[in-house]
PAVO-472593 format. One record per atom (N, C-alpha, C, CB): residue number from 0; residue in one letter; x, y, z. Coordinates in steps of 0.2 Angstrom, whole numbers, padded with zeros to 4 digits. Each point is the difference from the previous one (the first is absolute). Glycine has a CB too. Layout:
residues N
{n: NUM; res: a; east: X; north: Y; up: Z}
...
END
This chain:
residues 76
{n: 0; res: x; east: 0035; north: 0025; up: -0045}
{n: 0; res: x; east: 0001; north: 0000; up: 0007}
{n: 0; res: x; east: 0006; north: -0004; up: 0002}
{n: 0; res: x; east: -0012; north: 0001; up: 0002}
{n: 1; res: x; east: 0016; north: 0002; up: 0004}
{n: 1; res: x; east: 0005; north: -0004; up: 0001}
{n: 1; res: x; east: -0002; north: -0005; up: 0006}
{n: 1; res: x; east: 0007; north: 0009; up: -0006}
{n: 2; res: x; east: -0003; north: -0014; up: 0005}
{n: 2; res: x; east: 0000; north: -0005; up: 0008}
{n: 2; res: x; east: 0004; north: 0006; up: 0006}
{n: 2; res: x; east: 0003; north: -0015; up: -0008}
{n: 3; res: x; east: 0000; north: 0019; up: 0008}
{n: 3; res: x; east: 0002; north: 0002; up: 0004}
{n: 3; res: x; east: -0006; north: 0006; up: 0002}
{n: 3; res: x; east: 0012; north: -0005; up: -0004}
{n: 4; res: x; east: -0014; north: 0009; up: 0001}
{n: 4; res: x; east: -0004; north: 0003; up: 0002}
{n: 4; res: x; east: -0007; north: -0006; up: 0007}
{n: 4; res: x; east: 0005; north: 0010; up: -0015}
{n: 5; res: x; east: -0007; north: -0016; up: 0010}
{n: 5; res: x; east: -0004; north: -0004; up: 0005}
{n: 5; res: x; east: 0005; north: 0001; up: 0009}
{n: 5; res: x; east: -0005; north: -0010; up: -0013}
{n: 6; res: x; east: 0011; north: 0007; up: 0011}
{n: 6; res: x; east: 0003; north: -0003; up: 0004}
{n: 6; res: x; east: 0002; north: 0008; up: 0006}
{n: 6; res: x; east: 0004; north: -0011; up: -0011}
{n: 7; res: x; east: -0004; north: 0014; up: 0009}
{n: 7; res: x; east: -0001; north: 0009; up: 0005}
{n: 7; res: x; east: -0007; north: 0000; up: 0003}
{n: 7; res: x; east: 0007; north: 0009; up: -0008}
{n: 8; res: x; east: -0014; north: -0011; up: 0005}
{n: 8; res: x; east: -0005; north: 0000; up: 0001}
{n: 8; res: x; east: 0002; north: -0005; up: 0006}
{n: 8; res: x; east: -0007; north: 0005; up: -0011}
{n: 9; res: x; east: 0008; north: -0011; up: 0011}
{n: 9; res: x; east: 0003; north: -0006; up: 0005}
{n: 9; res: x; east: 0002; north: 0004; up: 0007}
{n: 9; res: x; east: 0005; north: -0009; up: -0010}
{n: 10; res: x; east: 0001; north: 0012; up: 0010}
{n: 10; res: x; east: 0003; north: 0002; up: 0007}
{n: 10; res: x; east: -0002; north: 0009; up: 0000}
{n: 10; res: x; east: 0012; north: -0010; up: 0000}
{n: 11; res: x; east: -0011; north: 0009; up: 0007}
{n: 11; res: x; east: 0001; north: 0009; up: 0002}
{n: 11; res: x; east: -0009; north: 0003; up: 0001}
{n: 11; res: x; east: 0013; north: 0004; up: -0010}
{n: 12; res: x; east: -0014; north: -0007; up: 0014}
{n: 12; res: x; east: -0008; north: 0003; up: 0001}
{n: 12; res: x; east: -0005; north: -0002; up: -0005}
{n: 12; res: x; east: 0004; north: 0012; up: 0005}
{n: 13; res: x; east: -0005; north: -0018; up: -0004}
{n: 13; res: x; east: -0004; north: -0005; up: -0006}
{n: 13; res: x; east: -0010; north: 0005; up: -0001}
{n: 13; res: x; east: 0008; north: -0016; up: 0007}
{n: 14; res: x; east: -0009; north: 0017; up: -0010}
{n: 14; res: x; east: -0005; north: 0001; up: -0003}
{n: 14; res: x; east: -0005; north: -0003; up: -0004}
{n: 14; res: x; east: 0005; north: 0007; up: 0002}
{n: 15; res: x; east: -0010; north: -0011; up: -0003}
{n: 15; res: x; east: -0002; north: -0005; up: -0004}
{n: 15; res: x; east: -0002; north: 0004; up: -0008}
{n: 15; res: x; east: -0005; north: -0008; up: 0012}
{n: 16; res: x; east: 0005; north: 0000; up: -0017}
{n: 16; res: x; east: 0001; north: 0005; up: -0006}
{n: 16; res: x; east: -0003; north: -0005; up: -0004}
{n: 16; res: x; east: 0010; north: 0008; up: 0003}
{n: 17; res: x; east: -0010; north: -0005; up: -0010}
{n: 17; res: x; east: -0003; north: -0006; up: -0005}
{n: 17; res: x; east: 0004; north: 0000; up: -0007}
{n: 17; res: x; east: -0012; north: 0003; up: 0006}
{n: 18; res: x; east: 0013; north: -0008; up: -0007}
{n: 18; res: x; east: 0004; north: -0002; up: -0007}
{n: 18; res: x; east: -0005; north: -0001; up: -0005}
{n: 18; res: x; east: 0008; north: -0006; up: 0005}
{n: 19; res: x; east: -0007; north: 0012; up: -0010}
{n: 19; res: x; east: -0005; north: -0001; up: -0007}
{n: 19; res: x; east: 0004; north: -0004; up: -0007}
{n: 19; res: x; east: -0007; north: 0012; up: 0005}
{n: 20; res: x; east: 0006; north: -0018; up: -0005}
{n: 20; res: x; east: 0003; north: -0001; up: -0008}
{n: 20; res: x; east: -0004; north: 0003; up: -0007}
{n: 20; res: x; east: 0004; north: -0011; up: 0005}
{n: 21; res: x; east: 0000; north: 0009; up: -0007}
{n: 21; res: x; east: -0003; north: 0004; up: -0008}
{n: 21; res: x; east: -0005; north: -0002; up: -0004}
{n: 21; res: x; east: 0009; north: 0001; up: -0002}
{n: 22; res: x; east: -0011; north: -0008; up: 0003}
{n: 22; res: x; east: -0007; north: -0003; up: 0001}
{n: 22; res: x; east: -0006; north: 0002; up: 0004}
{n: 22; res: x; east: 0007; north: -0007; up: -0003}
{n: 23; res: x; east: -0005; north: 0011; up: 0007}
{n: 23; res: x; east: -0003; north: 0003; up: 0005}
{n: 23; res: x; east: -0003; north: -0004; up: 0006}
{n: 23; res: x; east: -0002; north: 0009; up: -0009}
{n: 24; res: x; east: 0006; north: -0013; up: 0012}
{n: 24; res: x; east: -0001; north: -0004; up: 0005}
{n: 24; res: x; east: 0004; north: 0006; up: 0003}
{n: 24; res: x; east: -0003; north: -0015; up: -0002}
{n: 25; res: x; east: -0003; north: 0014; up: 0010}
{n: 25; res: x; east: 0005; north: 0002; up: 0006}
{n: 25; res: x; east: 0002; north: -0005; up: 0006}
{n: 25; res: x; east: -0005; north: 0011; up: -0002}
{n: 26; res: x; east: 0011; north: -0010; up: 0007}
{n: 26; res: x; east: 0000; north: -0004; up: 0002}
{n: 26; res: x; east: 0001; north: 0002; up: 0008}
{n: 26; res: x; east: 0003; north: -0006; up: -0011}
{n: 27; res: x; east: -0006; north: 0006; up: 0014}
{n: 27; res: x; east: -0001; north: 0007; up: 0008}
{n: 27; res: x; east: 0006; north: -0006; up: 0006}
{n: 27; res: x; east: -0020; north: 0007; up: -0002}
{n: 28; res: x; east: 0024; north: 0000; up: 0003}
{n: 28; res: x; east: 0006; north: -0003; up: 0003}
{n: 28; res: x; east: -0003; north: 0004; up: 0008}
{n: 28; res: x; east: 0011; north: -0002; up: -0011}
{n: 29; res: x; east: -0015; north: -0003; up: 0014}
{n: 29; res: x; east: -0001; north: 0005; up: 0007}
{n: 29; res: x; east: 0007; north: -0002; up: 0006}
{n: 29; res: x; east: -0016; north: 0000; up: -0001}
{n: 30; res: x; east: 0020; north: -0003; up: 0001}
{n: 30; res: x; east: 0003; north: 0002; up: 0004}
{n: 30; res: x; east: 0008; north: -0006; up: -0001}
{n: 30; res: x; east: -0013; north: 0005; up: 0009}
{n: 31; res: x; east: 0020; north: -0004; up: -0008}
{n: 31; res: x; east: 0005; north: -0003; up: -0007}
{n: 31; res: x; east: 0003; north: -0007; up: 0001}
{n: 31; res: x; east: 0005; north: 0011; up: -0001}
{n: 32; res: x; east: -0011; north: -0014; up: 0006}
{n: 32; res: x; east: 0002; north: -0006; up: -0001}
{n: 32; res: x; east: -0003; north: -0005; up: -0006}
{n: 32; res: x; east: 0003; north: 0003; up: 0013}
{n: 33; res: x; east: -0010; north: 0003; up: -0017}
{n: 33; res: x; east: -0003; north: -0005; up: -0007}
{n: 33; res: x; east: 0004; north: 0002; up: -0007}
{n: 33; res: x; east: -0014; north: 0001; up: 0005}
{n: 34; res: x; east: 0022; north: 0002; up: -0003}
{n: 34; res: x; east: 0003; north: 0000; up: -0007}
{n: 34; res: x; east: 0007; north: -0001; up: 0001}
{n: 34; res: x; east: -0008; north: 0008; up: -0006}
{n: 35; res: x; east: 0011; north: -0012; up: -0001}
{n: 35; res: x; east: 0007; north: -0001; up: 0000}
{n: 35; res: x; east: 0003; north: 0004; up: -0008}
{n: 35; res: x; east: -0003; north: -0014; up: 0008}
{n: 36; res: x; east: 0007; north: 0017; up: -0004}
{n: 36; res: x; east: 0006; north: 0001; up: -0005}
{n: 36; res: x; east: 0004; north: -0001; up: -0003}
{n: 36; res: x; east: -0001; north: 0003; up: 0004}
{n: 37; res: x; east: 0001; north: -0005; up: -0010}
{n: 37; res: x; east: 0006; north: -0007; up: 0000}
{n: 37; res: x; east: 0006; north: 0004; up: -0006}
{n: 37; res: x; east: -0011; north: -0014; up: 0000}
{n: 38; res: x; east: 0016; north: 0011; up: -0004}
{n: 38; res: x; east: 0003; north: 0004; up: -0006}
{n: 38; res: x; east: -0005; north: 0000; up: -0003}
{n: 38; res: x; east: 0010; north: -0002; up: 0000}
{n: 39; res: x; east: -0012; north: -0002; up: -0003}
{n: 39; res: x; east: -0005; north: 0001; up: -0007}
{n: 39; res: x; east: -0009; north: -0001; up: -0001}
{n: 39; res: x; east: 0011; north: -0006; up: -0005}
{n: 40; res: x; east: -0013; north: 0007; up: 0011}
{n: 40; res: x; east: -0007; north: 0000; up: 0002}
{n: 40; res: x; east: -0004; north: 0001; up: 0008}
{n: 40; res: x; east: 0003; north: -0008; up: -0009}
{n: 41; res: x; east: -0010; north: 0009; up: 0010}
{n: 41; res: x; east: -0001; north: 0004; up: 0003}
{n: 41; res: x; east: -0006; north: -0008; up: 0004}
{n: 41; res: x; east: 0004; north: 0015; up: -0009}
{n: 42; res: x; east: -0004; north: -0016; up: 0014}
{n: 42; res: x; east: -0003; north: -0005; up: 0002}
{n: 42; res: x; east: -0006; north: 0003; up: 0006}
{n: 42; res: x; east: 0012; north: -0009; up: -0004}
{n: 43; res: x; east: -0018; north: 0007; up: 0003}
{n: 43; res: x; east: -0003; north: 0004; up: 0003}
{n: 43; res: x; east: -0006; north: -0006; up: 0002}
{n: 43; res: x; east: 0003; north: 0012; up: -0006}
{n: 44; res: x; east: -0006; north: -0011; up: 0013}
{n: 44; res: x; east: -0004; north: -0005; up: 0005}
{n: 44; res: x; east: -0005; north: 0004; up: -0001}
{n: 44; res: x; east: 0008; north: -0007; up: 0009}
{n: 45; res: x; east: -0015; north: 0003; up: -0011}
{n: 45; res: x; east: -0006; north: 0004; up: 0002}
{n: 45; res: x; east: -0004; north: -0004; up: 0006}
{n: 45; res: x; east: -0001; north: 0005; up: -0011}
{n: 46; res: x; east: -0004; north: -0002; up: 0013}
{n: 46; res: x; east: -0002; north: -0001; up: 0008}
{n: 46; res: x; east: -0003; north: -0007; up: 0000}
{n: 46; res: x; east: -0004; north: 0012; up: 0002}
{n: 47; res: x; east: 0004; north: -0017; up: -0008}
{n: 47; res: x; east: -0002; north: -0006; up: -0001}
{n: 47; res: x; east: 0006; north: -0005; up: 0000}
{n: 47; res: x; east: -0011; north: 0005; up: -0006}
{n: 48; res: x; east: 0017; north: -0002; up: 0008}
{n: 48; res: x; east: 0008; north: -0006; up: -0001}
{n: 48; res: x; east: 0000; north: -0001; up: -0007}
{n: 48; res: x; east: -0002; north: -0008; up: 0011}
{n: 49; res: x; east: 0000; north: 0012; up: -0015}
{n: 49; res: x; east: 0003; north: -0003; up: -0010}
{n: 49; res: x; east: 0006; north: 0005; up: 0000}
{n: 49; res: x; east: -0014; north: -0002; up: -0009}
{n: 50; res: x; east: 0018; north: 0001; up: 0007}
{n: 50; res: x; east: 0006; north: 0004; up: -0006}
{n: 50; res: x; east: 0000; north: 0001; up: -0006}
{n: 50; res: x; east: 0005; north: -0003; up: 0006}
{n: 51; res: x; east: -0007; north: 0011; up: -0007}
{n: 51; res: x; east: 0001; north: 0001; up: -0006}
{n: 51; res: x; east: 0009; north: 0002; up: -0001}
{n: 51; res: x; east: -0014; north: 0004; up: -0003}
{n: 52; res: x; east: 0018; north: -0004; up: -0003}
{n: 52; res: x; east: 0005; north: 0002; up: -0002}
{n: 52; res: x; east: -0001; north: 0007; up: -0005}
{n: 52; res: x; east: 0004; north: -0012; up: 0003}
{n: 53; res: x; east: 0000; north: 0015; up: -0002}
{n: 53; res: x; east: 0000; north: 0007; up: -0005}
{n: 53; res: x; east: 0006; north: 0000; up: -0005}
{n: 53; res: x; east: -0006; north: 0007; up: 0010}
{n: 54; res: x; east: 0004; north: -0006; up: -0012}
{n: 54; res: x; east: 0009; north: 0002; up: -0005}
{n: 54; res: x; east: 0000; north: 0008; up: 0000}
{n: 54; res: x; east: 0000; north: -0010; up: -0010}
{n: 55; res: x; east: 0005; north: 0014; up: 0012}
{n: 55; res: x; east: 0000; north: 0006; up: 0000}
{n: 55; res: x; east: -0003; north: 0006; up: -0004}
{n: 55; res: x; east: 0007; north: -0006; up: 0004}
{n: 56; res: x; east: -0004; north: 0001; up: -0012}
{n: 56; res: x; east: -0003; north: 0004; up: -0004}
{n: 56; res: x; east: -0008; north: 0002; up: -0002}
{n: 56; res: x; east: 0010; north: -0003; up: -0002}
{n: 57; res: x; east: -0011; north: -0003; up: 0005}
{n: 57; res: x; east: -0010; north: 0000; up: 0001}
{n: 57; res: x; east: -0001; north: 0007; up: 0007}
{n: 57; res: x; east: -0003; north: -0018; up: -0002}
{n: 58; res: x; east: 0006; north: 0018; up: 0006}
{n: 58; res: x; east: -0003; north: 0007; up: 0004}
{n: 58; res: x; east: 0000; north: 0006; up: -0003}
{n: 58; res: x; east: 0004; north: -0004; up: 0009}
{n: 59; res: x; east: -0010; north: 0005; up: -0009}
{n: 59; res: x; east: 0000; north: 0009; up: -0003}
{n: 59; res: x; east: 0000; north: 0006; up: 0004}
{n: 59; res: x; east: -0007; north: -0004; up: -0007}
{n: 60; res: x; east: 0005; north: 0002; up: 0015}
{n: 60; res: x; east: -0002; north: 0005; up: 0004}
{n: 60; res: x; east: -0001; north: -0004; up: 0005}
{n: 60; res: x; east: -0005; north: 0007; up: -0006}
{n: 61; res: x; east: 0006; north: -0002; up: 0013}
{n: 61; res: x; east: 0001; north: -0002; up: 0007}
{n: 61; res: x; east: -0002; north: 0007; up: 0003}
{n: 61; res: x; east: 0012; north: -0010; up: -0001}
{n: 62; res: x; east: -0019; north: 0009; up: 0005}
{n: 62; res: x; east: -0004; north: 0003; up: 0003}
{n: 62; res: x; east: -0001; north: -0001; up: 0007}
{n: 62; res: x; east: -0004; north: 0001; up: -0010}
{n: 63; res: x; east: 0003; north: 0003; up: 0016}
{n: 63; res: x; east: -0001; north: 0001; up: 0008}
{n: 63; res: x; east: -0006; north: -0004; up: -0003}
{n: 63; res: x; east: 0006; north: 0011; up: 0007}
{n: 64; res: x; east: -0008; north: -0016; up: -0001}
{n: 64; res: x; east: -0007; north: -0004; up: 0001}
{n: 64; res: x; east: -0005; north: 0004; up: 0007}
{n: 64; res: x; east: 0008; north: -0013; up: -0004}
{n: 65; res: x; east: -0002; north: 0019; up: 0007}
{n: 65; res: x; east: -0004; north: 0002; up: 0005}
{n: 65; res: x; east: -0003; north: 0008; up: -0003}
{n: 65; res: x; east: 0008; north: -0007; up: 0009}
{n: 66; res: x; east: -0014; north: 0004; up: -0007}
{n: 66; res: x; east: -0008; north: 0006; up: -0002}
{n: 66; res: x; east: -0001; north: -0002; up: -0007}
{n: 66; res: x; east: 0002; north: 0013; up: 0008}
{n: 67; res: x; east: -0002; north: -0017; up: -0011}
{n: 67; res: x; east: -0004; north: -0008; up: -0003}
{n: 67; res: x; east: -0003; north: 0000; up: 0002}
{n: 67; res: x; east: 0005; north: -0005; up: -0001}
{n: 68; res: x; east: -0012; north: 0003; up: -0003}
{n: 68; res: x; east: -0006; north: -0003; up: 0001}
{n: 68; res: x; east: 0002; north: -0008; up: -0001}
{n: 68; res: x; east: -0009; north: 0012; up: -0005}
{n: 69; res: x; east: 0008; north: -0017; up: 0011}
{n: 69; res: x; east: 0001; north: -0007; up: -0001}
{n: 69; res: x; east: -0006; north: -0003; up: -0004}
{n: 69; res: x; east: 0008; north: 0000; up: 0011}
{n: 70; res: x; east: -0013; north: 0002; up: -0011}
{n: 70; res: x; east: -0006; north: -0005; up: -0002}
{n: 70; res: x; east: -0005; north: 0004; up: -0006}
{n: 70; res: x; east: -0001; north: -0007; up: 0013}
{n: 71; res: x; east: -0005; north: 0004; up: -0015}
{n: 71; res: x; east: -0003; north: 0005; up: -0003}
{n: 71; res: x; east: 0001; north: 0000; up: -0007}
{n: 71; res: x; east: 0000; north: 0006; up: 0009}
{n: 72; res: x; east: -0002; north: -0004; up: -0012}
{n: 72; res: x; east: 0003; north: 0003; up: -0009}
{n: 72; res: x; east: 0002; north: 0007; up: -0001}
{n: 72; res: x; east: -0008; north: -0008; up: -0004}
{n: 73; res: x; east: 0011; north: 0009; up: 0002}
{n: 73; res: x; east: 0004; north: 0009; up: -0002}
{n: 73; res: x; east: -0004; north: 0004; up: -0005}
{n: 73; res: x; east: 0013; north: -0004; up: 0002}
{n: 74; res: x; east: -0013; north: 0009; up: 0001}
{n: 74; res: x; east: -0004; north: 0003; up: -0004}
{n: 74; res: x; east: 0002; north: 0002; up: -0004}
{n: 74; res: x; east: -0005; north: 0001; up: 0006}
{n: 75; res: x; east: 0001; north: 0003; up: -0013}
{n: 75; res: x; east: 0001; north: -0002; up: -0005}
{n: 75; res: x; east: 0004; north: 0009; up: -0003}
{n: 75; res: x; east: -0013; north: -0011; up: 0000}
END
């Protein structure tokens, strides 16, 4: 994934979305003020005020968060 591709998801009719690394942590961006773009990293706020940092190369995938199941367990 590229930072630029995030960085389009940012402007032009924001849609909420989710960051999957390769470890498979996701990191659910509902609306663009819980992520930072930086040159070499990906800085992201969850709903508790922590920061995680990403390194690019750790994103595997970037998915719409809308018609997402938010709670629950996924079925199998």
């Amino acid at each position: 994934m590229s930072l630029d591709q995030i960085r389009k998801r940012l402007t032009g009719g924001f849609q909420p979305f989710v960051i999957r690394t390769s470890d498979g942590r996701e990191f659910k961006i509902p609306h663009p003020e819980f992520v930072l773009v930086g040159k070499y990293a990906v800085a992201v706020v969850d709903s508790d005020g922590h920061i995680d940092t990403i390194a690019p190369l750790q994103i595997a995938s970037i998915k719409d968060l809308t018609g997402r199941r938010t709670g629950g367990k996924r079925a199998a």
